[in-house]
C-alpha positions as CSV (number, residue, x, y, z in Angstrom):
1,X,162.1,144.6,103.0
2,X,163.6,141.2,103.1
3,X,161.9,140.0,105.9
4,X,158.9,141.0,105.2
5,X,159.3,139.4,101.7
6,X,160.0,136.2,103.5
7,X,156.6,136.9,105.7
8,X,154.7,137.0,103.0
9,X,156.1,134.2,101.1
10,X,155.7,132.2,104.5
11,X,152.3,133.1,104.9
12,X,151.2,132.2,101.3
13,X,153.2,128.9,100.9
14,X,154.1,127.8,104.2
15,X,151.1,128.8,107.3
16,X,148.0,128.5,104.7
17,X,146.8,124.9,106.0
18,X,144.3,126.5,107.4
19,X,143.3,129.1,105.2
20,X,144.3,132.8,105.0
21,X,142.0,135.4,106.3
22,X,141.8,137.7,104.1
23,X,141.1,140.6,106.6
24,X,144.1,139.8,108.2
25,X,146.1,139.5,105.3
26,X,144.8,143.2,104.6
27,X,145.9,144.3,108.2
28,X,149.4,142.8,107.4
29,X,150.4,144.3,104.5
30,X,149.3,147.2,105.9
31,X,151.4,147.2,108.8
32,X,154.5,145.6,107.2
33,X,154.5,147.7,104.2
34,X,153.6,151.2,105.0
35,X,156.9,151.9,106.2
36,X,159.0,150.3,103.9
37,X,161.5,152.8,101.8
38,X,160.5,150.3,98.9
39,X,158.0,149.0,97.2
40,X,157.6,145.4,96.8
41,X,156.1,143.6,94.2
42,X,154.7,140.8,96.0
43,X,152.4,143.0,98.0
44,X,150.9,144.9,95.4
45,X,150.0,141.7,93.9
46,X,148.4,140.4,96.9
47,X,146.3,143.6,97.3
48,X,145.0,143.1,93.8
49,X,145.0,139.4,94.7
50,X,142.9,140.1,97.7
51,X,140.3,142.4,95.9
52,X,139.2,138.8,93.8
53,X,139.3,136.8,96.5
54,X,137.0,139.1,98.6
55,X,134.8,139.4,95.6
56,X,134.7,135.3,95.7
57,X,134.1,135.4,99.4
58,X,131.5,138.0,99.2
59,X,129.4,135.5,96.6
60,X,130.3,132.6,98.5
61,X,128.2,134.3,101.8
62,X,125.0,135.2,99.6
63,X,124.9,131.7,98.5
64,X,125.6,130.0,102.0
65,X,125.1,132.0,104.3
66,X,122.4,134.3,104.1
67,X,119.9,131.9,104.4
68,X,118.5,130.6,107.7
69,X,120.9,128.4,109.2
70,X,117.4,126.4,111.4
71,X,116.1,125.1,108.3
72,X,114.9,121.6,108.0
73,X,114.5,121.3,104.9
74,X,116.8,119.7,102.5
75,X,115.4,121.8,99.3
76,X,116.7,125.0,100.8
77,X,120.1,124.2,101.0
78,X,122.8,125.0,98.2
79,X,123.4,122.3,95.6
80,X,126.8,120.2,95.7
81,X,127.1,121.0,92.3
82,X,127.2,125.1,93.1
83,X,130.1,124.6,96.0
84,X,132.2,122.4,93.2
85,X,131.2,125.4,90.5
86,X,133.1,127.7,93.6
87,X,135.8,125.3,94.3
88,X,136.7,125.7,90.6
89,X,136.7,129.4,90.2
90,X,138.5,129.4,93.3
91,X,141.5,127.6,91.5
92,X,142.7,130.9,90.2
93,X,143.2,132.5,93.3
94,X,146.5,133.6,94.5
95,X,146.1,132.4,98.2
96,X,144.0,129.6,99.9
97,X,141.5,132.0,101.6
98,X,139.9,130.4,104.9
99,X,136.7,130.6,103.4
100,X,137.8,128.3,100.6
101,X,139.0,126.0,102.9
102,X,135.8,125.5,105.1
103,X,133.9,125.4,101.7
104,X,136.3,122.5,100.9
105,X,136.1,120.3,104.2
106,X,132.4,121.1,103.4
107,X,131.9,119.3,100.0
108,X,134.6,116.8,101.1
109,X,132.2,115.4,103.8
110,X,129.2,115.9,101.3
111,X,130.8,113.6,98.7
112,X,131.8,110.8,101.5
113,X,128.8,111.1,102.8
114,X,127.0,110.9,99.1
115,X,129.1,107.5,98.9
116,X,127.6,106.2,102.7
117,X,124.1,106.9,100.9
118,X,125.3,105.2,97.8
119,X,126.4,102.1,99.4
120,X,123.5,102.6,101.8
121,X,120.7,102.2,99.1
122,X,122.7,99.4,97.0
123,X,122.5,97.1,100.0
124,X,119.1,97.9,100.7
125,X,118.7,97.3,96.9
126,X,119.6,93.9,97.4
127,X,117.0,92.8,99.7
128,X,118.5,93.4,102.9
129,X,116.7,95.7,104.8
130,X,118.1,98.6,106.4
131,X,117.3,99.6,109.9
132,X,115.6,103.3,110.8
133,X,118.8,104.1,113.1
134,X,121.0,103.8,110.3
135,X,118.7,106.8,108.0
136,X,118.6,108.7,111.2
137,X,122.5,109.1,111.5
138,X,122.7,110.1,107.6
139,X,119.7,112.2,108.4
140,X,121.4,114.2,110.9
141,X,124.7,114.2,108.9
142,X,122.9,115.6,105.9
143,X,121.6,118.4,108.7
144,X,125.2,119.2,109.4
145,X,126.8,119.5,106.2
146,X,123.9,121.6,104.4
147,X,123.9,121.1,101.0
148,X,122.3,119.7,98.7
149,X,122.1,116.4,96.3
150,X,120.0,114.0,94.6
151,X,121.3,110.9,96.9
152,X,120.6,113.5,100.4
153,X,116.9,114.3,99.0
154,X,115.6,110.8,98.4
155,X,116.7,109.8,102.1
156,X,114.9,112.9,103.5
157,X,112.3,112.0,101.8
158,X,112.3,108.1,102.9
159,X,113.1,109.1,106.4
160,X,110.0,111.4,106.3
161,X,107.5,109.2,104.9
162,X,108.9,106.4,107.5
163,X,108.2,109.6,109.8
164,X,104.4,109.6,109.3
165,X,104.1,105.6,109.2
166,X,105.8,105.5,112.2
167,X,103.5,107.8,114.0
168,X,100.5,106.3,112.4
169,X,101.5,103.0,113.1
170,X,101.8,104.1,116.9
171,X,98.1,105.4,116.5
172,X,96.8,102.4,115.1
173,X,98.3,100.5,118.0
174,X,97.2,102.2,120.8
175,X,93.9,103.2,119.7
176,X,91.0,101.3,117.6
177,X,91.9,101.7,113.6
178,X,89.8,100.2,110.4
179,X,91.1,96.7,109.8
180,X,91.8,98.3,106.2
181,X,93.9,100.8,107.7
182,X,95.9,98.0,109.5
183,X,96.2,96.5,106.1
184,X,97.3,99.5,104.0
185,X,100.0,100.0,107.0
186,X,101.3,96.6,106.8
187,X,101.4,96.5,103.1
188,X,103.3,100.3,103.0
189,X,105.8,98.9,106.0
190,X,106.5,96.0,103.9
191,X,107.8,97.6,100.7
192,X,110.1,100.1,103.0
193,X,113.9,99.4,102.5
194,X,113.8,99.2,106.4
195,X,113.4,97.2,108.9
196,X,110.2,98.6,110.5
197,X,108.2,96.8,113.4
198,X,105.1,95.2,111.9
199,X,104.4,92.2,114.5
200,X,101.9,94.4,116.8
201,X,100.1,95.5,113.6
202,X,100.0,91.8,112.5
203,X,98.5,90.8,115.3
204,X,95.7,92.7,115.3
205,X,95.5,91.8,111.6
206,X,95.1,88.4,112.7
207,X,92.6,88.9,115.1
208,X,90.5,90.6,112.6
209,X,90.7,87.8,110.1
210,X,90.1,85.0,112.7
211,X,86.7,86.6,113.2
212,X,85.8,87.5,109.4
213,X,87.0,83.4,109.2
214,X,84.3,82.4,112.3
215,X,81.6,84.8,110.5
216,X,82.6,83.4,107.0
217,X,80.9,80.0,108.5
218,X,78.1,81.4,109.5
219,X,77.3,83.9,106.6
220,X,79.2,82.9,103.4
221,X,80.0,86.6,102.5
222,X,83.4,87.1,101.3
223,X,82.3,87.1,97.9
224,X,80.0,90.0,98.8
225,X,82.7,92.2,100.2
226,X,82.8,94.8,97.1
227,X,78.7,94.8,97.7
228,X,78.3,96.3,101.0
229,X,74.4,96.8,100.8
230,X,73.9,93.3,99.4
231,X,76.0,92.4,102.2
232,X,74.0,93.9,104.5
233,X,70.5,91.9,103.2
234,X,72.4,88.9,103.8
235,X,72.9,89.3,107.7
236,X,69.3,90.7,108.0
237,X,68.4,87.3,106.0
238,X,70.5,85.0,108.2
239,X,69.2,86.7,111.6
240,X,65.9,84.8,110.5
241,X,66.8,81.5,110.8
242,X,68.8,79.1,113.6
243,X,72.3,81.5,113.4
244,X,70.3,84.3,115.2
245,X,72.2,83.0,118.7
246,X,75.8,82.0,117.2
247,X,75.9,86.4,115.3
248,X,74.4,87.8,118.5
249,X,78.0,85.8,120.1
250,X,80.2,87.1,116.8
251,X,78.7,90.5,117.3
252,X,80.2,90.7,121.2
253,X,83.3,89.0,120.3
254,X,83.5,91.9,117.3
255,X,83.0,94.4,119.8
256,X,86.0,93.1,121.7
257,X,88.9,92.0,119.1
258,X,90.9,95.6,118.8
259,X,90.2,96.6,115.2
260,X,87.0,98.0,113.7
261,X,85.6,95.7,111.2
262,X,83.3,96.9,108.7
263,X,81.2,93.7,108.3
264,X,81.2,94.1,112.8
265,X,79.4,96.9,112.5
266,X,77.2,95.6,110.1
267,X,76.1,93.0,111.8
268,X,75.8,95.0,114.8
269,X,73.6,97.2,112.7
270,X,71.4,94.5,111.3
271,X,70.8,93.2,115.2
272,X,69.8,96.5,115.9
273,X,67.1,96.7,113.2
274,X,66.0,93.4,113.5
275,X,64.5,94.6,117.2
276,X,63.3,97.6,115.7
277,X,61.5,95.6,113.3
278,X,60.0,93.4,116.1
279,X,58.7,96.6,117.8
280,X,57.5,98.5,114.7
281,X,55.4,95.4,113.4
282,X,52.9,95.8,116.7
283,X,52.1,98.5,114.9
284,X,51.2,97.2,111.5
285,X,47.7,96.2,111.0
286,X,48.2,93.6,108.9
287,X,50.5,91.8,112.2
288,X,49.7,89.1,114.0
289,X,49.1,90.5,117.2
290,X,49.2,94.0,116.2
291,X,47.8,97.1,118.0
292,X,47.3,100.6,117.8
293,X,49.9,103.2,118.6
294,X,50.0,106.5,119.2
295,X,51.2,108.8,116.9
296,X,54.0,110.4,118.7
297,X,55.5,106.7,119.5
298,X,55.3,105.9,115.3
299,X,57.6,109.1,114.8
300,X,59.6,108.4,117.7
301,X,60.1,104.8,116.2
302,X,60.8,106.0,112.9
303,X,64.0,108.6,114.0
304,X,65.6,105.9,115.4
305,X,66.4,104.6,111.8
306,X,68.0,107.7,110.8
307,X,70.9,106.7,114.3
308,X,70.8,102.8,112.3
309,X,71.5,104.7,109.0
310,X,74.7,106.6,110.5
311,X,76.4,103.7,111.7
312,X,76.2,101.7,108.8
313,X,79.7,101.8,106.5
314,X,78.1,102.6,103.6
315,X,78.4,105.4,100.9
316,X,75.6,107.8,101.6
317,X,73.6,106.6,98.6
318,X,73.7,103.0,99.8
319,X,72.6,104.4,103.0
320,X,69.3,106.0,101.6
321,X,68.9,102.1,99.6
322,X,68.9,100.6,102.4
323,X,65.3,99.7,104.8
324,X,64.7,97.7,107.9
325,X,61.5,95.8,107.6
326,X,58.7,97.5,108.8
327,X,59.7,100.5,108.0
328,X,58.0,101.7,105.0
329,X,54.9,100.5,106.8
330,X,55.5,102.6,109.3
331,X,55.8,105.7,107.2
332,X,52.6,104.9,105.3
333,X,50.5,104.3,108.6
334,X,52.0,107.9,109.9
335,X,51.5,109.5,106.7
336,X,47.8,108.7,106.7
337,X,47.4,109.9,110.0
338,X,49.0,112.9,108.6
339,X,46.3,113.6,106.0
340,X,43.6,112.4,108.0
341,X,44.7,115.2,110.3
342,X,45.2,117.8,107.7
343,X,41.3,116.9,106.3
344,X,40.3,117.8,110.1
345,X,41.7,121.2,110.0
346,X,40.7,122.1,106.6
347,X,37.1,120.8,107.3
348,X,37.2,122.5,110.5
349,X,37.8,125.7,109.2
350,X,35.1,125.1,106.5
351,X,32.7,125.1,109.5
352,X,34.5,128.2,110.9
353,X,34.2,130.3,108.1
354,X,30.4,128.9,107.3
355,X,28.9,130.0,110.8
């Protein structure tokens, strides 16, 4: 009986680094004190012991463990605060149970690594900017240790937003973007704590605005950015006079730079209508040299406006505001031919129905 009171002494005080299974510890007193020829105190206290700590341990695996152990995200883990709220209630216990002792090693590395985030954010705090590689290490360190804190949440949440920039960024560089797309991604790179790559987006940047720049002194319009479809009047105005040959040269170089430009495909558009004008005012009688067309080619003519229409970047009201000359000419001349046709028919049935 000695002995085995000296076991259990050594267990409890001496061998419990590690933490005691508590299964074991049941198979032990079991097998050490069934044949005793007296009872000892110490082991009926440890199987009352046991029965609390068990309970504990049984709470402890709803809360950590029964949820699955693939999840991403950092809202479905268990607070800090809830495995410090165990620690404590595990301060009555008669034994360092095992599962006390990985739930310990647990919120130790969640409070050092709380601390790393701490120190992490104050020196991003004072302007120097972290790098990604940096976030993706506490990222994956926040995967391993699986719970929860303020601190842990905001980084997930950086790290993902500098997820979906990243990948957009990559987009907008291999592939042709809005110019104010480039710019809302520059801007939103800038005002990361990180050190994100923002030279290939620059660049395209700039060759966006060297060409706004070479149009700006042809067509002062900057001033008319807000006012698209006064805009667009403007480059149908200047396409009258001497720049006609210097915008038909901005319009291929717009084509080219790798960035669509609004006021590019405006003045893309306005070239466009400007030889549909030409064509459609042979067909206006009050032309110089115009002519008669046939109907079929006036309609024909007139679709086309609705494929100008669609490519312009305008709201969809500004859209229906907005005419290449000729147009409305067009539609009147067709129009009349319309009625004229529709008197035909009616007048032809007249004569039907008379004989």
């Amino acid at each position: 009986a000695q002995q085995v009171q000296g076991r259990i002494r050594d267990m409890v005080f001496n061998e419990s680094g590690d933490g005691i299974d508590s299964d074991h510890l049941l198979k032990f007193l079991d097998n050490q004190c069934s044949q005793l020829p007296v009872q000892l105190p110490e082991a009926d206290e440890l199987y009352t012991y046991r029965l609390e700590v068990v309970e504990w341990e049984r709470r402890v695996s709803e809360v950590f463990y029964s949820k699955d152990e693939d999840l991403e995200d950092v809202n479905a883990y268990t607070s800090l605060e809830t495995a410090r709220d165990f620690q404590v209630s595990a301060k009555a216990h008669a034994y360092p149970s095992k599962v006390l002792v990985e739930l310990n090693a647990r919120v130790n590395k969640a409070m050092a690594l709380r601390d790393r985030i701490l120190q992490w954010k104050m020196a991003c705090a004072d302007g120097k900017k972290g790098s990604l590689k940096t976030l993706g290490s506490l990222i994956k360190e926040i995967s391993r240790v699986r719970l929860r804190f303020p601190e842990a949440e905001d980084a997930v949440q950086l790290h993902k937003l500098v997820e979906c920039w990243t990948d957009r960024a990559n987009v907008a560089i291999r592939s042709r973007i809005s110019y104010s797309e480039i710019k809302n991604l520059i801007k939103t790179g800038s005002e990361f704590p990180l050190d994100v790559d923002l030279e290939k987006l620059k660049a395209r940047s700039r060759s966006a605005e060297q060409w706004l720049e070479a149009l700006e002194e042809v067509v002062p319009c900057r001033e008319l950015e807000s006012r698209r479809l006064d805009l667009m009047t403007l480059l149908q105005r200047s396409l009258c006079n001497d720049n006609q040959i210097r915008l038909h040269e901005l319009s291929s170089e717009g084509n080219r730079i790798p960035v669509d430009v609004d006021e590019a495909k405006m003045l893309q558009v306005a070239l466009d209508a400007k030889n549909w004008s030409l064509k459609a005012q042979k067909w206006i009688p009050t032309a110089h040299d115009s002519k008669r067309g046939k109907l079929c080619d006036l309609r024909g003519h007139l679709e086309k406006v609705s494929s100008l229409r669609e490519r312009l970047p305008l709201s969809d009201s500004e859209k229906k505001s907005w005419s290449p000359d000729g147009e409305k000419e067009l539609e009147k001349i067709v129009a009349a031919a319309d009625s004229w046709f529709e008197k035909v028919r009616l007048f032809g049935r007249s004569c039907v129905l008379r004989f």
